[in-house]
N, CA, C and O of each residue as an XYZ file, in Angstrom:
540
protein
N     -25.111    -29.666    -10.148
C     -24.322    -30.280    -11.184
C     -23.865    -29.197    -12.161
O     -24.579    -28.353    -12.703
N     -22.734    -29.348    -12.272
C     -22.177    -28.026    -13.160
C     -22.445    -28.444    -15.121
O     -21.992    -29.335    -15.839
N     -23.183    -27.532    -15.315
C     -22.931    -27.731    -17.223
C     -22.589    -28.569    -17.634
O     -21.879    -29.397    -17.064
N     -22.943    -28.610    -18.630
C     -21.913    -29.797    -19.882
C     -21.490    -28.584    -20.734
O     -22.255    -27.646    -20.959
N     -20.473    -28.643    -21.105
C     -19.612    -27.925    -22.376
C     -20.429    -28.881    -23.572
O     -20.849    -30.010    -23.823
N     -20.282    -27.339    -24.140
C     -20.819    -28.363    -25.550
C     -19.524    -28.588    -26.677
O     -18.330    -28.389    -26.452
N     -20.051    -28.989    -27.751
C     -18.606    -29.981    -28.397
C     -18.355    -29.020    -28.915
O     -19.196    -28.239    -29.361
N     -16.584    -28.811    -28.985
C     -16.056    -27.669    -29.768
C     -15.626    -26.540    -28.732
O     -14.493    -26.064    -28.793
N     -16.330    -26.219    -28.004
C     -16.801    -24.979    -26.586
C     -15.006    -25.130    -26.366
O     -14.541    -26.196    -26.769
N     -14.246    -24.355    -25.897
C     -12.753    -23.776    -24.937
C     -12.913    -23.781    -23.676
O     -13.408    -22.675    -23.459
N     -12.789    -24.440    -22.469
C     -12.951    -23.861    -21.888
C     -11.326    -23.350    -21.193
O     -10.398    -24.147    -21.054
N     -11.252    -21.973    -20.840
C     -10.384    -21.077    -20.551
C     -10.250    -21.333    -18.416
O     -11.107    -21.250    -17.536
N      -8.855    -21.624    -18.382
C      -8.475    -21.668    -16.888
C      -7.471    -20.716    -16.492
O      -6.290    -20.734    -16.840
N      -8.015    -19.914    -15.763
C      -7.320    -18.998    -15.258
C      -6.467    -19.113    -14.121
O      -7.046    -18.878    -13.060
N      -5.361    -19.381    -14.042
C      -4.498    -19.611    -12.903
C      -4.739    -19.029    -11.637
O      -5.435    -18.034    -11.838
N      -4.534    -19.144    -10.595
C      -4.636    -18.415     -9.785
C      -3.535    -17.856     -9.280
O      -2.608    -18.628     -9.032
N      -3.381    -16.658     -9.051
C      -2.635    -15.669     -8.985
C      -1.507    -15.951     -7.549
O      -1.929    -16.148     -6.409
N      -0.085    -15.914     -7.917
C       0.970    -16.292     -6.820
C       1.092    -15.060     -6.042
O       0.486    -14.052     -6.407
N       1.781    -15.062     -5.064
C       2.121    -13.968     -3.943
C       2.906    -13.042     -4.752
O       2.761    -11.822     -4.664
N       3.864    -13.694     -5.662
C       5.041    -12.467     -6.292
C       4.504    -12.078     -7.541
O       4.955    -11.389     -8.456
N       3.173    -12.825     -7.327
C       2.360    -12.157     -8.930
C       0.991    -11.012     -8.674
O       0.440    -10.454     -9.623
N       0.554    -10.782     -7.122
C      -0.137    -10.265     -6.919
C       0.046     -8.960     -6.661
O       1.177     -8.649     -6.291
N      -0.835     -8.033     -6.765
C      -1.399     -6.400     -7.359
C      -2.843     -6.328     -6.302
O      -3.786     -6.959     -5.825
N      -2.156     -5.040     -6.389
C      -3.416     -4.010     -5.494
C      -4.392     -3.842     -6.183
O      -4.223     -3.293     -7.272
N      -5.419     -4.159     -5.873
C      -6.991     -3.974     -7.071
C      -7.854     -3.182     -6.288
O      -8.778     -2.692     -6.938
N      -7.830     -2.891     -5.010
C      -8.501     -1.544     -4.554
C      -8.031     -0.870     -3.264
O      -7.692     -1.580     -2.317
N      -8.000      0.204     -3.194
C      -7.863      0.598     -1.691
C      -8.823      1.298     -0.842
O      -9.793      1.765     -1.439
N      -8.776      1.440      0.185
C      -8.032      1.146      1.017
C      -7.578     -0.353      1.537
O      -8.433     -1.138      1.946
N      -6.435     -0.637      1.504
C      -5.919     -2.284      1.511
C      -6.802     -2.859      2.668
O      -7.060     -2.200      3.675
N      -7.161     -3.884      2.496
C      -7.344     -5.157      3.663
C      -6.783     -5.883      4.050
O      -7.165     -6.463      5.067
N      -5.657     -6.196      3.463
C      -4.430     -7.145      3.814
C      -2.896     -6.584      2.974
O      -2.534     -5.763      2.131
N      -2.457     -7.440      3.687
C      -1.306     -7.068      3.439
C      -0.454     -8.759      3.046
O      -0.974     -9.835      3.339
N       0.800     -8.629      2.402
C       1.790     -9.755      1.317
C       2.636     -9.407      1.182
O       2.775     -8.184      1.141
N       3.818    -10.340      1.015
C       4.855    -10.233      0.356
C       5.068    -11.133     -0.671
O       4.114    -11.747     -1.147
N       5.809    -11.236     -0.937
C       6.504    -12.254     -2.196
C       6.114    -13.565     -1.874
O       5.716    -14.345     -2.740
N       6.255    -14.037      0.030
C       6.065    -15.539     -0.280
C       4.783    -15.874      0.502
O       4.531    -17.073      0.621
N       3.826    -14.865      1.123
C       2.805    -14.766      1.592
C       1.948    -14.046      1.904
O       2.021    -13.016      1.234
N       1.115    -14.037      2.612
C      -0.071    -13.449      3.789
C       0.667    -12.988      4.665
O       1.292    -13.901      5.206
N       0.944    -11.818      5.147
C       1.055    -10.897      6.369
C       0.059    -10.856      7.723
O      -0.774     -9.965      7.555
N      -0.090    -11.429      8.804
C      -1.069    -11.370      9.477
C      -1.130    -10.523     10.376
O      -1.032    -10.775     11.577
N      -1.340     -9.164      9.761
C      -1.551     -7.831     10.292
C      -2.561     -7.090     10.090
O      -3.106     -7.151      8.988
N      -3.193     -5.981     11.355
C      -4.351     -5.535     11.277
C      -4.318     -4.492     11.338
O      -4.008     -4.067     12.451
N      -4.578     -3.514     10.318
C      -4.634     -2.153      9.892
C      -5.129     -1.253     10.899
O      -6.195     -1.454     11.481
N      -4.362     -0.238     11.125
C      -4.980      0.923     12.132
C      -6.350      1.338     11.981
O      -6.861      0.791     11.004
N      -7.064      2.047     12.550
C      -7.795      2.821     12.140
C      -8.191      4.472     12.026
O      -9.168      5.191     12.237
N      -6.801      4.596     11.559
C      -6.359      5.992     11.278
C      -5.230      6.309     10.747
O      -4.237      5.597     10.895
N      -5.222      7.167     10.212
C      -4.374      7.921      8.946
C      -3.003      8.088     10.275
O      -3.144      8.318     11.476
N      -1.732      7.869      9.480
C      -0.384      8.391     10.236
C      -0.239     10.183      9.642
O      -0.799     10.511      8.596
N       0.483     11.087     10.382
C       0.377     12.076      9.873
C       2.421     12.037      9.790
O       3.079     11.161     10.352
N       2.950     13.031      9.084
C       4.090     12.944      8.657
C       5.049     12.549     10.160
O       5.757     11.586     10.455
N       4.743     13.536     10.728
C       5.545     13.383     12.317
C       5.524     11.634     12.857
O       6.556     11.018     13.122
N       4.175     11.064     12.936
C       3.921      9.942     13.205
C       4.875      8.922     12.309
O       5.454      7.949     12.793
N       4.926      9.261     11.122
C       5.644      8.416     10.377
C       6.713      8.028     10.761
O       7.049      6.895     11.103
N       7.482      9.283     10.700
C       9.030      9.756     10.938
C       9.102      8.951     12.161
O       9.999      8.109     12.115
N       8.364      8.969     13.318
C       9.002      8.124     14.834
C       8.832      6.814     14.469
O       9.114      6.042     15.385
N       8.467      6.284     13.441
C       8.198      4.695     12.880
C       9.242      4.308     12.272
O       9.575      3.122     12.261
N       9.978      5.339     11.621
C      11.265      5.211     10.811
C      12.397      3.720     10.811
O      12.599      2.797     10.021
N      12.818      4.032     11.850
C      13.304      2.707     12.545
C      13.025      1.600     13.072
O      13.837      0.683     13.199
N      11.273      1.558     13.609
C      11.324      0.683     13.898
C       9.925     -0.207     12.898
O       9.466     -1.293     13.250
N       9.621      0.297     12.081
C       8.738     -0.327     11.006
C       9.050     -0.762      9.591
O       9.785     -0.024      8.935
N       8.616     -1.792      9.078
C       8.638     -2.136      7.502
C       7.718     -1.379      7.144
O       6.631     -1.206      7.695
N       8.413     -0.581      5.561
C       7.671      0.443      5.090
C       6.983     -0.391      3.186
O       7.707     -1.053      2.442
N       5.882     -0.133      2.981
C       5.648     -0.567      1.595
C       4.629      0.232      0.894
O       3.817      0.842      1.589
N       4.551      0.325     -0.588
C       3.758      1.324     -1.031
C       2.837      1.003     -2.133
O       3.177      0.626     -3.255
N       1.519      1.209     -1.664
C       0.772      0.469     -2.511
C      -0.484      1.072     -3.192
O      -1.544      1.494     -2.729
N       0.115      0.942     -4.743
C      -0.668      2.091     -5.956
C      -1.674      0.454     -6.762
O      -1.585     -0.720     -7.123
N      -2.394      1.432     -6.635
C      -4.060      0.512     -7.993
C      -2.995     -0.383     -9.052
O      -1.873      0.113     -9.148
N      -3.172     -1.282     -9.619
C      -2.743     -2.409    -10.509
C      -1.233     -2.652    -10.695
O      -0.485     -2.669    -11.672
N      -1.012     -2.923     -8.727
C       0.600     -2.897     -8.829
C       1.288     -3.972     -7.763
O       0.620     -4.315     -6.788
N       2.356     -4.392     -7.915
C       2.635     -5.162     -6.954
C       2.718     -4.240     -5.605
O       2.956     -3.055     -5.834
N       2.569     -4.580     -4.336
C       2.934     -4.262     -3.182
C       4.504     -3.446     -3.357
O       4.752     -3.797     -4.511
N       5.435     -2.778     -3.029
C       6.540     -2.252     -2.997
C       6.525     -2.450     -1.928
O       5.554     -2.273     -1.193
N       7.934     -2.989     -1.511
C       8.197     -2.923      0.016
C       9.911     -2.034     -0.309
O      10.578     -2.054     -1.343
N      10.083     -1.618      0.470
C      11.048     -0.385      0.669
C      12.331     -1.313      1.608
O      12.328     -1.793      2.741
N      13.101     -1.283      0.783
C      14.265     -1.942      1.712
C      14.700     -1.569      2.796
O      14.455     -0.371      2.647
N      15.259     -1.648      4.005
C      15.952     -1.182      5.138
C      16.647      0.388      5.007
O      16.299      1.428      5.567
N      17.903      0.103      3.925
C      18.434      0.511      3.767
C      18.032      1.905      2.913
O      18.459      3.027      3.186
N      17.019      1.539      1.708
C      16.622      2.633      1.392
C      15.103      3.587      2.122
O      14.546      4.409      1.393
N      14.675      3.391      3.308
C      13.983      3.759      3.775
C      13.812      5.571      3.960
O      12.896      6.360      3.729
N      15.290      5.706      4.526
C      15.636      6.931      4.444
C      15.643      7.493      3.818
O      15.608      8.687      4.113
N      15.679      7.215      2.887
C      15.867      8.016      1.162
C      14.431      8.600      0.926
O      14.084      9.758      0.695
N      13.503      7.130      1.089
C      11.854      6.841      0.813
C      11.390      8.235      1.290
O      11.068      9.127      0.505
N      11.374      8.403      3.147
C      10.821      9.122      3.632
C      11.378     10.592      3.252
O      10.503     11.454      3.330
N      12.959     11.167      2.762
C      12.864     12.446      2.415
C      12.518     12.753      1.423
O      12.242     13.926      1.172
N      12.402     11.477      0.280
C      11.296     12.299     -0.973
C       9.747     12.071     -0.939
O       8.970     12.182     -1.887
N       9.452     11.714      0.415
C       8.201     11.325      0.317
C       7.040     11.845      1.312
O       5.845     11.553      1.279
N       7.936     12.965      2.488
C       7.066     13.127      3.703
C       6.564     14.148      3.424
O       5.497     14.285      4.024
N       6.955     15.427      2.424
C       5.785     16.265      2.075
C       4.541     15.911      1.115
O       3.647     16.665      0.730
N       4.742     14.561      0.843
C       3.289     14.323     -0.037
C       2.400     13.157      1.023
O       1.509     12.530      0.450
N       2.542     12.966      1.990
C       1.224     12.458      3.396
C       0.454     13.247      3.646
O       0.410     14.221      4.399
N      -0.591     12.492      2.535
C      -1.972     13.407      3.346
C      -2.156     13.654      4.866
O      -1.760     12.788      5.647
N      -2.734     14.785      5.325
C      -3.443     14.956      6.901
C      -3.786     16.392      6.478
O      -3.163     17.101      5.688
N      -4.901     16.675      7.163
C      -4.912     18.437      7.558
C      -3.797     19.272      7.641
O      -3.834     20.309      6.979
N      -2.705     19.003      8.394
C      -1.682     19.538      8.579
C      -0.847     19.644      7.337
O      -0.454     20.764      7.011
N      -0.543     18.633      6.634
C       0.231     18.476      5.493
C      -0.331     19.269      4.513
O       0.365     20.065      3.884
N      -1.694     19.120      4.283
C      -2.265     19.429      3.007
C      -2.060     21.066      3.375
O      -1.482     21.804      2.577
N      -2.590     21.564      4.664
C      -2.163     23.234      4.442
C      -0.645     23.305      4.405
O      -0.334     24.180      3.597
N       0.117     22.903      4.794
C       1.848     23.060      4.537
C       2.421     22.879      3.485
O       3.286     23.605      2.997
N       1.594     21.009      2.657
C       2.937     20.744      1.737
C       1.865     20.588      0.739
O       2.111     19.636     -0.003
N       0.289     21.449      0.343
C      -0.477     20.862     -0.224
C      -0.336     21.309     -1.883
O      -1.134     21.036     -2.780
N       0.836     22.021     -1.978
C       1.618     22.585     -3.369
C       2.357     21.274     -3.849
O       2.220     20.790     -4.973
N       3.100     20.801     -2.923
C       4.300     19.312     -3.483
C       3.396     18.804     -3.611
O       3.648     18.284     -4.697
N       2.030     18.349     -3.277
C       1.354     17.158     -3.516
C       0.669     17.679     -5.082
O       0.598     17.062     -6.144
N       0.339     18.693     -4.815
C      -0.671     19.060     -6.335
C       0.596     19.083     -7.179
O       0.333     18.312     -8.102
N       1.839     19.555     -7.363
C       2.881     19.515     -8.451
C       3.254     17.932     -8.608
O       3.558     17.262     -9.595
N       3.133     17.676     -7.491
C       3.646     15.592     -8.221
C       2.632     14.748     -8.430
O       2.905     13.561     -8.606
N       0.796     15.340     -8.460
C      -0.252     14.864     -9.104
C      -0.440     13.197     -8.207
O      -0.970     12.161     -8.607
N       0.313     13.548     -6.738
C      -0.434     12.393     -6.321
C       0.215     12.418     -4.331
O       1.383     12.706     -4.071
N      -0.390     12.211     -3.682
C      -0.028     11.437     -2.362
C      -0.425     10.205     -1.459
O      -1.298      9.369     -1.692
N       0.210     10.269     -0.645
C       0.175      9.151      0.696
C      -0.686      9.385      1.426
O      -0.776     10.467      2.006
N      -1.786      8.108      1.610
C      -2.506      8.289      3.134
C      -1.628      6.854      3.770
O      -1.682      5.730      3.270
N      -1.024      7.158      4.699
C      -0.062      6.474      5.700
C      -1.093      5.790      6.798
O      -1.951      6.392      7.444
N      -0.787      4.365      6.843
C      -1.485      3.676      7.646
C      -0.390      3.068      8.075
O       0.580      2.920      7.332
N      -0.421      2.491      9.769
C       0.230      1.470     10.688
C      -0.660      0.362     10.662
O      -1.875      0.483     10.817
N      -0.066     -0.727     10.466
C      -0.312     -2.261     10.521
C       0.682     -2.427     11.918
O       1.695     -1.841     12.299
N      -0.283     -3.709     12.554
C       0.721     -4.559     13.115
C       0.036     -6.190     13.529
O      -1.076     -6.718     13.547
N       1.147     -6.484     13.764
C       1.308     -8.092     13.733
C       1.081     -8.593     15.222
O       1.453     -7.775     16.064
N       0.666     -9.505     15.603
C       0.595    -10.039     16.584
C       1.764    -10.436     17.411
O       1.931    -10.574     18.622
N       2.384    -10.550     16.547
C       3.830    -10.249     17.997
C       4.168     -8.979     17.939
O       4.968     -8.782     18.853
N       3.970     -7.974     17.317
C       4.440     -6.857     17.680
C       5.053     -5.977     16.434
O       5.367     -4.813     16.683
N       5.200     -6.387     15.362
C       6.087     -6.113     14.206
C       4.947     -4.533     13.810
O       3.721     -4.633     13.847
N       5.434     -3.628     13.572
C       5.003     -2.723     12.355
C       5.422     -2.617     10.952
O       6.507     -2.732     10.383
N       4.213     -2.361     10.570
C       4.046     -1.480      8.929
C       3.779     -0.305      8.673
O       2.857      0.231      9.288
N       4.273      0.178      8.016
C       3.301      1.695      7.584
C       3.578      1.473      6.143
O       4.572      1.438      5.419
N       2.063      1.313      6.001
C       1.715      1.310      4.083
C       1.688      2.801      3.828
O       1.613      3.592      4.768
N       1.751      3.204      2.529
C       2.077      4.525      2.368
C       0.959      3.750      0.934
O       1.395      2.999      0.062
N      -0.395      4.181      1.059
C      -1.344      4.096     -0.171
C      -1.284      5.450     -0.947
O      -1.232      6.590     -0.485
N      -1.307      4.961     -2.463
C      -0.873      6.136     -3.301
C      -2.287      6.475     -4.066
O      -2.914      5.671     -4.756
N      -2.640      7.777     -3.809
C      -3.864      7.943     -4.569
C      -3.142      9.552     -5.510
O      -2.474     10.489     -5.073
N      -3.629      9.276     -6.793
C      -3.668     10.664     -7.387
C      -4.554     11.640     -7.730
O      -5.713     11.626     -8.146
N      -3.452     12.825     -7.365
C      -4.433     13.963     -7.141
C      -5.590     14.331     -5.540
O      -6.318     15.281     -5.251
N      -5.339     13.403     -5.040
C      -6.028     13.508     -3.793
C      -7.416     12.750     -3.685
O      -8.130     12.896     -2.693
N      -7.755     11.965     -4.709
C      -9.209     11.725     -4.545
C      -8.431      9.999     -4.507
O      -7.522      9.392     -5.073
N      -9.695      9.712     -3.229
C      -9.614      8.307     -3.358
C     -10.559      7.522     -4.316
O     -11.619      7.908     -4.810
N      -9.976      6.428     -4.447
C     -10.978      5.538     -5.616
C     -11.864      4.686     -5.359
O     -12.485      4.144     -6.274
């Protein structure tokens, strides 16, 4: 049996939070959303490295997702844009000895993960951690 409020007492209701109102509260993500739902996709289990990305280009939805923020999903159209200001800051071994100057001058990068969907659809989340340390 739940409490009795006592007389006078507030009690405070917190809405519950909509799809176009929801934020990343930790990473590495467990799921994935858009605006009008649940995504029913299951995260790789491994980091994309820049090359990997790049062959996804075309045929994946790209979105980017930083600590107390909505999901970003990257339009079609600006995808291209996304990936040339964005493929020297993907973490991997490889990157970090090549591009591990762009990442320390812009105080943050990408660990690139592939999602996919049961019929077949890809993602590559591009999770934003700064400075290199995850949280």
């Amino acid at each position: 049996m739940p409490p009795r409020e006592k007389p006078g007492q507030i009690k405070q209701h917190i809405p519950d939070e909509t799809f176009d109102e929801k934020i990343v509260r930790s990473m590495p993500l467990q799921e994935l959303w858009n605006d009008t739902g649940m995504i029913k996709a299951q995260r790789g289990v491994r980091s994309l490295d820049a090359q990997e990305v790049k062959a996804l280009l075309e045929k994946a939805a790209f979105a980017v997702a930083r600590i107390a923020s909505k999901l970003e999903w990257i339009e079609e159209g600006a995808k291209k844009d996304f990936w040339n200001k964005s493929k020297r800051l993907i973490y991997s071994s490889y990157s970090r000895e090549k591009y591990g100057k762009d990442i320390d001058r812009a105080g943050y990068g990408y660990y690139a993960t592939e999602w996919k969907e049961a019929s077949g659809k890809i993602f590559v989340v591009f999770e934003e951690y700064p400075g290199g340390r995850e949280y």
